[in-house]
C-alpha positions in Angstrom: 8.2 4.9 -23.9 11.6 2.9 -22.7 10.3 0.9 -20.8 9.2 -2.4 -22.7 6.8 -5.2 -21.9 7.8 -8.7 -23.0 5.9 -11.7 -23.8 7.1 -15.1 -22.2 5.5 -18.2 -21.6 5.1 -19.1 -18.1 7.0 -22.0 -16.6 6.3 -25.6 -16.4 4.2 -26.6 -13.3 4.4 -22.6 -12.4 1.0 -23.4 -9.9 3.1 -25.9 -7.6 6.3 -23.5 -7.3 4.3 -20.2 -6.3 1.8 -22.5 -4.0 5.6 -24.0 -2.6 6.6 -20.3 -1.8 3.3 -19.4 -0.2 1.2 -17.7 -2.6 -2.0 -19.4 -3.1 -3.9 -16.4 -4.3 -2.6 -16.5 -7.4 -5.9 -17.1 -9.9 -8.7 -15.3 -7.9 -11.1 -13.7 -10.2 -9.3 -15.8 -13.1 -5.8 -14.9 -13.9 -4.0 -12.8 -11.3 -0.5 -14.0 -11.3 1.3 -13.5 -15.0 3.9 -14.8 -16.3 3.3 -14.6 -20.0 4.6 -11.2 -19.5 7.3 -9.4 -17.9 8.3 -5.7 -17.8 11.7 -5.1 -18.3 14.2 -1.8 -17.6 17.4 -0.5 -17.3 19.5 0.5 -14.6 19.2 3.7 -15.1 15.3 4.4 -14.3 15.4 1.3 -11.7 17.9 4.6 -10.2 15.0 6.9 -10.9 11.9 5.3 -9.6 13.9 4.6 -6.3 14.9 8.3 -6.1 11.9 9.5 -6.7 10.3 7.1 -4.5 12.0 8.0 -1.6 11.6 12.3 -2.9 7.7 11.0 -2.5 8.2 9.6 1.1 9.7 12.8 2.6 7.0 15.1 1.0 4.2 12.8 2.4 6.2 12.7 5.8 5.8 16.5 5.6 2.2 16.8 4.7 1.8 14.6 8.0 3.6 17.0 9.9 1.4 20.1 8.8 -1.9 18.2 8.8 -0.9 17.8 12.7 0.8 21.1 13.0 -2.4 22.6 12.0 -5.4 20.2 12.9 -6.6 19.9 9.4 -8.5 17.2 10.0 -11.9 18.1 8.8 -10.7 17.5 5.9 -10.1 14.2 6.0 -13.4 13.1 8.0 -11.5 11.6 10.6 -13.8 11.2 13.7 -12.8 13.7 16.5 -11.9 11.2 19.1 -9.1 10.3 17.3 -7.1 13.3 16.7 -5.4 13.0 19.5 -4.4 9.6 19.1 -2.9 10.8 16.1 -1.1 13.6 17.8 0.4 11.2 20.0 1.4 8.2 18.0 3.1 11.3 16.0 4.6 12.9 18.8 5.7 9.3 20.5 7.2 8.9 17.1 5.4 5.3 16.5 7.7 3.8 13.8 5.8 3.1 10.6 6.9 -1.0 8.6 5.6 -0.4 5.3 3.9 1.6 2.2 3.6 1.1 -0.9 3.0 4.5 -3.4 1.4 3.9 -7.4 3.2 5.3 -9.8 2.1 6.0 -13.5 5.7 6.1 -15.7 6.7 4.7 -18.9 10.2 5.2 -18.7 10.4 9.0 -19.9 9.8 12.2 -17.6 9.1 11.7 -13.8 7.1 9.3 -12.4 4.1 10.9 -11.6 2.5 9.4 -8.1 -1.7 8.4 -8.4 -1.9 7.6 -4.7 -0.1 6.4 -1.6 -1.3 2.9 0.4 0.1 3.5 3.4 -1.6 1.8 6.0 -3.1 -1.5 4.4 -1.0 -2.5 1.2 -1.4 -5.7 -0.5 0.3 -7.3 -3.5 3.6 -7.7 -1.1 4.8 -11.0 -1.4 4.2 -11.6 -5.0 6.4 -8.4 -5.1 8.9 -9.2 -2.2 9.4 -13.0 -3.0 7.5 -14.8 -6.1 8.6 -12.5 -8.4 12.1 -12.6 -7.3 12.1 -16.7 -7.6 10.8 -16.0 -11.2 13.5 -13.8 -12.2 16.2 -16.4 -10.4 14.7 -19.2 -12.5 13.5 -17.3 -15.9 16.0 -14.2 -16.1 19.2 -15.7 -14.4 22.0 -13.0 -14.4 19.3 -10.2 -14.6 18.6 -8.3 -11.6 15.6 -6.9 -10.0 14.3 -3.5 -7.5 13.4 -5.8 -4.8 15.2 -5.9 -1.9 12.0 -6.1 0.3 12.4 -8.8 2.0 15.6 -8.3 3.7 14.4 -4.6 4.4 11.6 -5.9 6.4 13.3 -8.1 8.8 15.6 -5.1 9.4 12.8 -3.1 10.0 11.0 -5.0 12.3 14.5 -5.3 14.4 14.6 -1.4 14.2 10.8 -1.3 15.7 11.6 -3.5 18.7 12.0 -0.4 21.2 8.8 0.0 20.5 7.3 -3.4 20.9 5.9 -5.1 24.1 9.2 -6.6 26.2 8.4 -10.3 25.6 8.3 -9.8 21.7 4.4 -11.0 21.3 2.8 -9.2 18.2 -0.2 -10.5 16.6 -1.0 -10.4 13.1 -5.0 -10.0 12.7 -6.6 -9.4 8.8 -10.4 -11.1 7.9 -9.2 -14.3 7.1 -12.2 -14.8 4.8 -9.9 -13.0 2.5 -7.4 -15.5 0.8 -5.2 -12.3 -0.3 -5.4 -10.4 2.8 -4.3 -13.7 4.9 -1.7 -14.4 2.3 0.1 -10.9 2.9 -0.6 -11.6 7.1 1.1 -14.7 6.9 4.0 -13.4 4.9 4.7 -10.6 7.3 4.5 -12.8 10.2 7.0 -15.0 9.3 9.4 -12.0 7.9 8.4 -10.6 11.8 9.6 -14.2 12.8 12.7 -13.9 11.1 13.4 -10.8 12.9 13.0 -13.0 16.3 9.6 -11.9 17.4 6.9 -13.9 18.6 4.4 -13.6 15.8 1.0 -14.6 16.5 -1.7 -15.3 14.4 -5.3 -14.1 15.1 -8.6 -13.4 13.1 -9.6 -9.4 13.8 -13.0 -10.6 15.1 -11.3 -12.5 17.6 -9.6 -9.9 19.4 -11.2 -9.2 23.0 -11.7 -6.5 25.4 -11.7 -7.3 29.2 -12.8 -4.5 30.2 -9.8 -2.5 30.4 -7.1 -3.6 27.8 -6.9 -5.8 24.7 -7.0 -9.7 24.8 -7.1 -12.6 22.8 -8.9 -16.1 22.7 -7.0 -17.4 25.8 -7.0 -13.9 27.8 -3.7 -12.9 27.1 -3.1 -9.2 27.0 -2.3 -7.9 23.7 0.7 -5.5 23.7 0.9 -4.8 19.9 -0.6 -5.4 17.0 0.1 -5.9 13.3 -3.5 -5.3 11.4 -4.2 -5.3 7.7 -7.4 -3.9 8.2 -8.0 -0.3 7.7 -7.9 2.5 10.4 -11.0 3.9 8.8 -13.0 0.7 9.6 -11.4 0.3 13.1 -12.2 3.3 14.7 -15.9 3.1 13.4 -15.9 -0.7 15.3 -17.6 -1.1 18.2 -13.7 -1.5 19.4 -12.8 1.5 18.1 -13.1 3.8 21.1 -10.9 1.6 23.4 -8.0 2.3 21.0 -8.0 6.0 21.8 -6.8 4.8 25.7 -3.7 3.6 24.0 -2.9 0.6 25.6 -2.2 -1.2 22.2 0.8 -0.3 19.8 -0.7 -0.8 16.4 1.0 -0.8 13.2 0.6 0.7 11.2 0.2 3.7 13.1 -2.4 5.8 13.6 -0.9 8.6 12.0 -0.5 6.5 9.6 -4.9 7.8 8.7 -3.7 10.8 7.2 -1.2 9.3 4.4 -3.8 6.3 3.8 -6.5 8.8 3.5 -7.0 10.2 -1.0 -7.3 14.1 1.3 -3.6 14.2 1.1 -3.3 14.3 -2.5 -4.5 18.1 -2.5 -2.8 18.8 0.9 0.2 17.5 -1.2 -0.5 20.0 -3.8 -0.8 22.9 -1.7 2.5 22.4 -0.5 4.4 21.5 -3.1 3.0 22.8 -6.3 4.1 21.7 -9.6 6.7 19.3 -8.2 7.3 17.1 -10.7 6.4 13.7 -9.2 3.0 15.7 -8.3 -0.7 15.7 -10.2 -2.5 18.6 -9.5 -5.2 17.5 -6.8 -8.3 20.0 -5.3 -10.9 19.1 -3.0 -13.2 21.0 -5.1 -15.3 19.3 -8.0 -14.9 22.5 -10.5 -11.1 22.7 -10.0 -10.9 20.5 -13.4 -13.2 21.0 -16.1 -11.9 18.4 -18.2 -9.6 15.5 -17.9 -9.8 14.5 -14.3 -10.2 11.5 -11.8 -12.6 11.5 -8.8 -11.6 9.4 -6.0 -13.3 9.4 -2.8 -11.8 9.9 0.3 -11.4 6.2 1.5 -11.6 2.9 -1.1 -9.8 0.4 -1.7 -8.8 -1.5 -5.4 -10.3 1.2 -7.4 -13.9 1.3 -5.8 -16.3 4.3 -6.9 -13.1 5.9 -9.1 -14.5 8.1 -11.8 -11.9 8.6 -14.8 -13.0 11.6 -16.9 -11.1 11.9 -20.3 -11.7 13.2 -24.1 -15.2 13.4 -23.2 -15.2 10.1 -22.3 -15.8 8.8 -18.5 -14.6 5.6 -17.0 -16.0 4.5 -13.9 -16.3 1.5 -11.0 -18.8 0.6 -8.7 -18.5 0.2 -5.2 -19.9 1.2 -1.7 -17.4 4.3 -1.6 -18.0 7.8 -1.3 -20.4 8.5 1.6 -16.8 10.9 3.4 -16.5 12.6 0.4 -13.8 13.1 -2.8 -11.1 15.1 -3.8 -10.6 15.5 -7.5 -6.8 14.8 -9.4 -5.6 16.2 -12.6 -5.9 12.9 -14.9 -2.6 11.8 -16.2 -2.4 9.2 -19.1 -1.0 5.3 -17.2 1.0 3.9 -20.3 -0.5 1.1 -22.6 1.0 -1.5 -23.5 -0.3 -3.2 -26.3 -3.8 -2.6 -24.6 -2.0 -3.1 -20.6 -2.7 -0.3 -18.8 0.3 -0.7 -16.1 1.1 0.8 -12.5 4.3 0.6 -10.8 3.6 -0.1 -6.9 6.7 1.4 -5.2 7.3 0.3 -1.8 8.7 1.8 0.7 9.8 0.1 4.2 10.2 2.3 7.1 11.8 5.7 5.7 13.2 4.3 2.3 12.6 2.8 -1.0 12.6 -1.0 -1.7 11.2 -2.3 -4.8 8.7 -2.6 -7.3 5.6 -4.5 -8.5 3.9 -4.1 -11.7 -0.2 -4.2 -11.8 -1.6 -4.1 -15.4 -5.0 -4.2 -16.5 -7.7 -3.9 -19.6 -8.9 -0.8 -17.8 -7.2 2.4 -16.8 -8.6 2.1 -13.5 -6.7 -0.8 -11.5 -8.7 -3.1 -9.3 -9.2 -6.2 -7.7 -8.6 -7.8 -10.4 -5.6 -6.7 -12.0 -2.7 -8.7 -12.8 0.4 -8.8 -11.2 3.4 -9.1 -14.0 7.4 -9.9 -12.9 9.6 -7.2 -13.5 13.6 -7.6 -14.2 16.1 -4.4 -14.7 19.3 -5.2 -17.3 
């Protein structure tokens, strides 16, 4: 193990200056935020979590392509009325913002990639723009893998082609959710930055006249930032009017496939024993031992099963009822009791940082912390 953990003690009046940046989350369910710990590396694997992020971002671009290629979607329990919307935001090449891929890794082999959140990430601007205040007020000369930020105002210039003429995009999440509004706001005002107009709206808000999308004052919508996931919309009574496809929504609906846990053994099939690869089956006896079962759609660790040394670790949830696939279990590193992921991000095609989620459990939820991160 290289990489090291550190213990700190926060900063003076650390509330106000994270509150002052935005983040307001930053104690739900107790302590969320942490700074009486950093992780710190060197240059050298900061070089080979961002290679191998972006070696992770190809493969999964690939898997998309045969999924479609074939029209595997059984698989993935996607209803049938939205393959072709797939196909099409796929063939119309709808440009994708942002990911963000776990990674287990201590600092020695390959990072080895647990899943990919690709269509409704959180934990973005503790990672993009808290942490990298902390390390410019508590690590000063250090550097950081965090250049996410900057890389999403470019993106959002890049997707402009793509975006209604007059610039209008609203930003919809369920703003009963403190962390979910949190990341809305913060992409709307890096969407801002790019020179959009960035509007705000609640996802029960948005309307349908009858033959296009609207919003409280009848405005048509033209495009639509939503952190809310593509599983839940097609299933709302909304859903069907998104298959006319008079709405560009990001992230994409292609975007299903890579958000979906079925592409972890689609992965496999195609690219077995690569080395930032777990072994993944959709069948239950594919692992006798040592495994983790994760259904096809959850979200922070709901209805995980971890099964190790004849041991089993397991969450609750409402999870499950699609179906599960079933991953070779692989070991996240401890750090004096931390169980720590790296979430790699990606924005559009390429790598752009890192934040670090620890926890008492080896499953990581809700719950877990988010600790700084600085590379020497």
């Amino acid at each position: 193990m290289t990489v090291k953990r550190e213990s700190i003690a926060p900063r003076a009046d650390w509330q106000r200056k994270v509150e002052e940046l935005g983040f307001r989350f930053h104690t739900m369910d107790g302590v969320y935020w942490d700074e009486r710990a950093c992780y710190r590396f060197t240059s050298a694997e900061i070089d080979k979590l961002e290679l191998a992020t972006g070696e992770l971002q190809s493969r999964c671009i690939d898997a998309v392509g045969r999924v479609i290629e074939k029209g595997d979607y059984s698989r993935f329990k996607v209803p049938d009325a939205f393959h072709a919307l797939i196909e099409r935001s796929w063939e119309d090449d709808d440009k994708s913002l942002y990911g963000r891929f776990d990674l287990a890794w201590d600092g020695s082999g390959e990072p080895k990639m647990l899943e990919y959140n690709a269509d409704t990430p959180t934990a973005l601007l503790e990672a993009s723009v808290v942490q990298w205040y902390w390390m410019k007020e508590v690590k000063a000369g250090a550097d950081q893998f965090n250049s996410i930020h900057e890389k999403l105002i470019d993106r959002w210039k890049d997707m402009r082609a793509q975006l209604p003429a007059d610039g209008r995009v609203y930003f919809a999440c369920d703003s009963s959710s403190a962390e979910d509004q949190g990341n809305t706001d913060y992409l709307r005002d890096t969407a801002t930055q790019a020179g959009l107009e960035a509007v705000a709206i609640d996802i029960a808000d948005i309307g349908w006249d009858g033959s296009r999308f609207v919003d409280l004052e009848e405005r048509p919508m033209g495009a639509l930032f939503k952190l809310y996931p593509w599983e839940w919309m097609v299933r709302e009574q909304f859903g069907p009017h998104l298959i006319a496809r008079g709405l560009r929504v990001i992230e994409p609906a292609w975007k299903m496939l890579l958000s979906n846990k079925a592409i972890l053994p689609v992965l496999w099939e195609m690219f077995p024993g690569h080395p930032n690869l777990l072994a993944a089956s959709f069948e239950p006896g594919r692992f006798a031992t040592d495994f983790v079962k994760k259904p096809l759609y959850s979200r922070e660790g709901a209805n995980v099963m971890i099964s190790f040394d004849d041991e089993v670790v397991e969450t609750p949830g409402e999870y499950g009822e699609e179906g599960f696939i079933w991953q070779a279990y692989h070991a996240l590193p401890s750090f004096a009791g931390n169980y720590a992921v790296i979430g790699s991000w990606i924005v559009g095609e390429e790598p752009a940082g890192i934040g670090i989620r620890e926890d008492a459990s080896p499953i990581t939820r809700n719950s877990s912390r988010f600790v700084p991160h600085y590379f020497t």
